[in-house]
C-alpha positions as CSV (number, residue, x, y, z in Angstrom):
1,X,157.7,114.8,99.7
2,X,155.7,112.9,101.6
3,X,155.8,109.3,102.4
4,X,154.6,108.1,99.0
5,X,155.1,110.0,95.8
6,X,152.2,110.3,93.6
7,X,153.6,107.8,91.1
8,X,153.5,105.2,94.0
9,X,150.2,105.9,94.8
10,X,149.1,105.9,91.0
11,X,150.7,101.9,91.2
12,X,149.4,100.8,94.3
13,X,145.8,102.7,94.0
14,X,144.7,102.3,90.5
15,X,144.4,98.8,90.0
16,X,142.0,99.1,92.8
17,X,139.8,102.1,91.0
18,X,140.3,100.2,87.5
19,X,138.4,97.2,89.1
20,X,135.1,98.7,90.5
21,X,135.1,100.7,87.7
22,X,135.3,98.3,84.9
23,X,133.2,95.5,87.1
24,X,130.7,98.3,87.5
25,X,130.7,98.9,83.8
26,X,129.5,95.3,83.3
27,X,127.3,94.9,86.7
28,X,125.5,97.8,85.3
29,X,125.1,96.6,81.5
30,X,123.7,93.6,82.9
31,X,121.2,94.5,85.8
32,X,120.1,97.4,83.6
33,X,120.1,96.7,80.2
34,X,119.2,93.9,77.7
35,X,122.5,94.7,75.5
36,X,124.5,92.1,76.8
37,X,122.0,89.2,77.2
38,X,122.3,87.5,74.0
39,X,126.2,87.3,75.2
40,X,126.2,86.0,78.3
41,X,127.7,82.5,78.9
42,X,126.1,81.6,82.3
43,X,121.5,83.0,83.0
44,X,120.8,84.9,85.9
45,X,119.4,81.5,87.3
46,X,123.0,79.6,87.1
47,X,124.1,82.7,89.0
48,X,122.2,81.9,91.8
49,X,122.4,78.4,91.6
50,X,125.9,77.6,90.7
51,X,127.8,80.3,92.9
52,X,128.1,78.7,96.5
53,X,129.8,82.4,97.7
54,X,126.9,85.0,97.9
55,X,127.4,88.6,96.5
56,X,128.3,90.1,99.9
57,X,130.9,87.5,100.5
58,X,132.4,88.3,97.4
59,X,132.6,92.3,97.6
60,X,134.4,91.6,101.1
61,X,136.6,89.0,100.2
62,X,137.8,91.3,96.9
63,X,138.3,94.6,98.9
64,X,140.0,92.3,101.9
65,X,142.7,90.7,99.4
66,X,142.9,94.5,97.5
67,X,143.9,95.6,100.9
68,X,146.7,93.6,101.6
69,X,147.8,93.9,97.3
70,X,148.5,97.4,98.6
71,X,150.2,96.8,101.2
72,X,153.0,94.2,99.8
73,X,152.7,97.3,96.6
74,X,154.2,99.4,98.8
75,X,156.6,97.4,100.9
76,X,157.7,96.6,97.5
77,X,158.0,100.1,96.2
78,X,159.8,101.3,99.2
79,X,161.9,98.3,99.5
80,X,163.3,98.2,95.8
81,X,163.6,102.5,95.6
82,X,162.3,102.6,92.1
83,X,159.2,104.9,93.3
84,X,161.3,107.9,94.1
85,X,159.7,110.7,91.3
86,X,162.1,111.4,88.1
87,X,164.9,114.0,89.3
88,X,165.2,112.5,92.6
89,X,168.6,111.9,92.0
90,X,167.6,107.8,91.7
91,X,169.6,107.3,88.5
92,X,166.6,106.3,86.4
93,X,165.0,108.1,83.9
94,X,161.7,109.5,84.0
95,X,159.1,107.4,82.2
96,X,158.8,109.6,78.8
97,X,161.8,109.9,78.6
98,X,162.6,106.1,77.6
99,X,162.4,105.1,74.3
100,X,159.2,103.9,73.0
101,X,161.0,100.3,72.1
102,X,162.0,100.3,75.6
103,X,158.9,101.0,77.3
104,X,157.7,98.7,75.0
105,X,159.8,95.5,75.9
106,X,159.1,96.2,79.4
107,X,155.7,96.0,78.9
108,X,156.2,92.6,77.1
109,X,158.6,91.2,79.3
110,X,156.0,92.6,82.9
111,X,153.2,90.4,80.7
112,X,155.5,87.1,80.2
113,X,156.6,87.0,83.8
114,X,153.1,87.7,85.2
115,X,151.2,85.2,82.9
116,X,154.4,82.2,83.6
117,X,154.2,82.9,87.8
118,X,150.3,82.7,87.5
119,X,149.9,79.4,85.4
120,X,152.7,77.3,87.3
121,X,151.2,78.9,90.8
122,X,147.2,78.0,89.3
123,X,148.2,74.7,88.3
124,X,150.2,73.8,91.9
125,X,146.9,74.9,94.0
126,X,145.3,72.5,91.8
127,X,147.5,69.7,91.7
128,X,148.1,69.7,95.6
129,X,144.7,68.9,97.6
130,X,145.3,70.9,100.5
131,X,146.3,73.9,98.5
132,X,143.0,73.5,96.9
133,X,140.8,72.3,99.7
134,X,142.2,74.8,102.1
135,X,142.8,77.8,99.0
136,X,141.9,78.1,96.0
137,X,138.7,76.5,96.3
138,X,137.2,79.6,97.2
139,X,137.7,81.0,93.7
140,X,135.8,78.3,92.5
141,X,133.1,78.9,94.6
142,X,132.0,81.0,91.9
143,X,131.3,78.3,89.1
144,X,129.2,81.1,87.2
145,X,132.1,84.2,86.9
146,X,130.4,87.7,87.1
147,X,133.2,90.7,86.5
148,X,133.7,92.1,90.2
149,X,134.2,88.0,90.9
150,X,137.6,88.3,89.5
151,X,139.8,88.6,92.4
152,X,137.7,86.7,94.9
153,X,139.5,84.2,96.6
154,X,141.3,83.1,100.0
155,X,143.8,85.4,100.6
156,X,146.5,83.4,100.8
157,X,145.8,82.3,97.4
158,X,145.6,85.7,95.6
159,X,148.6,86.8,97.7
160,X,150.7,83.7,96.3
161,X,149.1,84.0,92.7
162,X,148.5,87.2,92.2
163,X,150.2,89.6,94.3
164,X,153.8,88.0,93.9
165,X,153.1,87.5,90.7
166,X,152.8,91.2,90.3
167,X,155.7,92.1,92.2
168,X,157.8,89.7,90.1
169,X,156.6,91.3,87.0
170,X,157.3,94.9,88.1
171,X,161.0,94.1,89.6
172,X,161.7,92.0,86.4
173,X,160.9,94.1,83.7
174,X,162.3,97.4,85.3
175,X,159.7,99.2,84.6
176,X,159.4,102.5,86.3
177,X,156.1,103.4,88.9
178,X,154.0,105.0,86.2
179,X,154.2,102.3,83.6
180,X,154.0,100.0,85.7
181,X,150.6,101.8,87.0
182,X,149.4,101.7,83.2
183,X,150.5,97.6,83.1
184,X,148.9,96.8,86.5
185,X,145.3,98.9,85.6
186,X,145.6,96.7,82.1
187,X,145.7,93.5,83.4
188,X,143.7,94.2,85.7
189,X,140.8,94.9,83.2
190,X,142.0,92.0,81.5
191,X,141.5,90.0,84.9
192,X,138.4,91.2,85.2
193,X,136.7,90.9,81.6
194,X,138.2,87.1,82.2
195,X,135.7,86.6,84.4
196,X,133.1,89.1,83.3
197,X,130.7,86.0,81.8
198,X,130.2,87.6,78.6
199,X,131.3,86.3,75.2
200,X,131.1,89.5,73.0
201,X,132.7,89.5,69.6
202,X,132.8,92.9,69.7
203,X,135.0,93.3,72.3
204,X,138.6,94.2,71.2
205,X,140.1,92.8,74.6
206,X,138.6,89.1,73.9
207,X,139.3,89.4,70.3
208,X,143.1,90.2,70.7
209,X,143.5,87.6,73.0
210,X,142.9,83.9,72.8
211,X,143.0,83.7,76.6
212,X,139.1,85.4,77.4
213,X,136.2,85.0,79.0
214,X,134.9,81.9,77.3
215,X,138.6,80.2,77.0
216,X,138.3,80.9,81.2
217,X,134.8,79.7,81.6
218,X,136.0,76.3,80.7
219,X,138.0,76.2,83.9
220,X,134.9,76.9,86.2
221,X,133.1,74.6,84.2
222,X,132.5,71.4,86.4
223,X,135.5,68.9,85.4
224,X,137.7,71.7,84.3
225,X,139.8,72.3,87.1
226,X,142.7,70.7,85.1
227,X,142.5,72.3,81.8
228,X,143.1,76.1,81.4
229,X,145.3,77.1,84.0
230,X,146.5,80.3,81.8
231,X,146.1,83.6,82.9
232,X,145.8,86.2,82.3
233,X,146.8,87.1,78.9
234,X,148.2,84.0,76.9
235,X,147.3,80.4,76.3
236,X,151.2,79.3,75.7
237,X,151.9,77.4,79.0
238,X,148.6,75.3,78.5
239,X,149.4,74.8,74.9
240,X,153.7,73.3,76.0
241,X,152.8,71.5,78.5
242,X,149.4,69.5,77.7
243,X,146.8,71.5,79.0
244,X,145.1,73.3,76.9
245,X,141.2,72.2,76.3
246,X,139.6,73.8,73.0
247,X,135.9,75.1,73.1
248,X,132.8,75.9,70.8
249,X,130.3,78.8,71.6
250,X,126.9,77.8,70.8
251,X,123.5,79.2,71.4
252,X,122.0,78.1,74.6
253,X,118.5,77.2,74.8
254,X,116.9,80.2,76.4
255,X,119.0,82.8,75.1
256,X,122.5,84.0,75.8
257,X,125.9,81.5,74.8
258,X,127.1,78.3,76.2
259,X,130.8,77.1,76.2
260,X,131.2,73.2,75.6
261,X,134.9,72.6,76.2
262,X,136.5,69.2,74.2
263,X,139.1,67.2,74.7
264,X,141.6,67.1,71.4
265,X,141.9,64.5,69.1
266,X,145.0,62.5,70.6
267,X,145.9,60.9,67.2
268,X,146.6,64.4,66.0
């Protein structure tokens, strides 16, 4: 065997091939095509005047913090063992052979970790000014999300949010290296289609979850840096501990949506 079995490579590498692909999917509807327009939440114009990052800055900032996601992937895989193929004599069984209730809890348990690390990590680079200033203001650069926007950031900030939130996910729930390859490529559509700047009712991914694009948009919105820290599948740690901001969709004036975020009615 060489030095990385091809379930390690499956978890380090296709996360990376499930995000240019799905971005593409979406860069491609909307350069191309008129299907999405009636969906989109931000025009072509507030693309070019709200984003302070250009496009170019963007593609290398993604493929520089997917570079070193791979690398901690697999120190981590190396480190921990787990990646050794079924029948290596590692003690674990092979992925099909757990049950499905198993495989299952796993799953749920790899999506409760991820989603806690990444609010209470959000909400500190926004509650500490230098973390912002000096961090996780370069996310926000992009006040206008387009999908292959997702992961751009400083990468000190996506290795803190997202990378060890990852890790903690994959050594918590116990997951073995090809379910956790199959957890890693869903959230990472589910990242992506986050910040894909389409509202689509049709779309089973923003329908099952509560946590989407337009709940998201809110926090790019000018204002909302303190409301809608959740990511990237649930809206519970907004909704415990007081921030949480509800939205409408409506028609904006020129076509496509608009979100207009709210602040609750504090008598109720």
């Amino acid at each position: 065997m060489g030095f990385m079995s091809g379930e390690e490579l499956a978890v380090t590498l296709a996360p990376v091939a499930v995000y240019w692909a799905y971005a593409g999917i979406y860069e491609a509807l909307l350069r191309h095509t008129t299907v999405l327009d009636r969906y989109r939440l931000h025009s072509r114009r507030d693309e070019e005047t709200k984003n302070i990052a250009s496009r170019k800055d963007v593609v290398k900032g993604v493929l520089l913090q997917q570079a070193i996601q791979v690398t901690i992937s697999v120190a981590v895989l190396k480190l921990e063992g787990r990646g050794a193929a079924a029948g290596d004599g590692d003690g674990r069984a092979a992925p099909s052979e757990e049950p499905f209730l198993v495989a299952a809890a796993r799953f749920g348990v790899a999506m409760l970790v991820l989603d806690a690390w990444q609010y209470f990590m959000h909400r500190l680079m926004h509650s500490v000014p230098c973390m912002y200033r000096r961090f996780h203001s370069w996310h926000h650069r992009v006040a206008a999300p387009y999908a292959y926007a997702a992961q751009y950031g400083h990468p000190v900030d996506g290795v803190l949010t997202e990378t060890l939130s990852g890790a903690a996910a994959y050594l918590a729930s116990g997951m073995p290296p090809r379910a956790a390859a199959a957890f890693f490529a869903f959230a990472t559509v589910k990242g992506v289609d986050d910040h894909c700047g389409v509202a689509a009712p049709w779309n089973p991914i923003q329908a099952a979850f509560r946590n989407n694009a337009a709940y998201h948009d809110v926090h790019h919105q000018r204002g909302g840096g303190r409301r809608n820290f959740s990511q990237p599948f649930f809206v519970v740690w907004d909704r415990l501990l007081g921030t949480h901001a509800p939205y409408d969709l409506r028609q904006r004036d020129g076509g496509g949506l608009e979100v207009r975020a709210f602040k609750p009615d504090p008598t109720r």
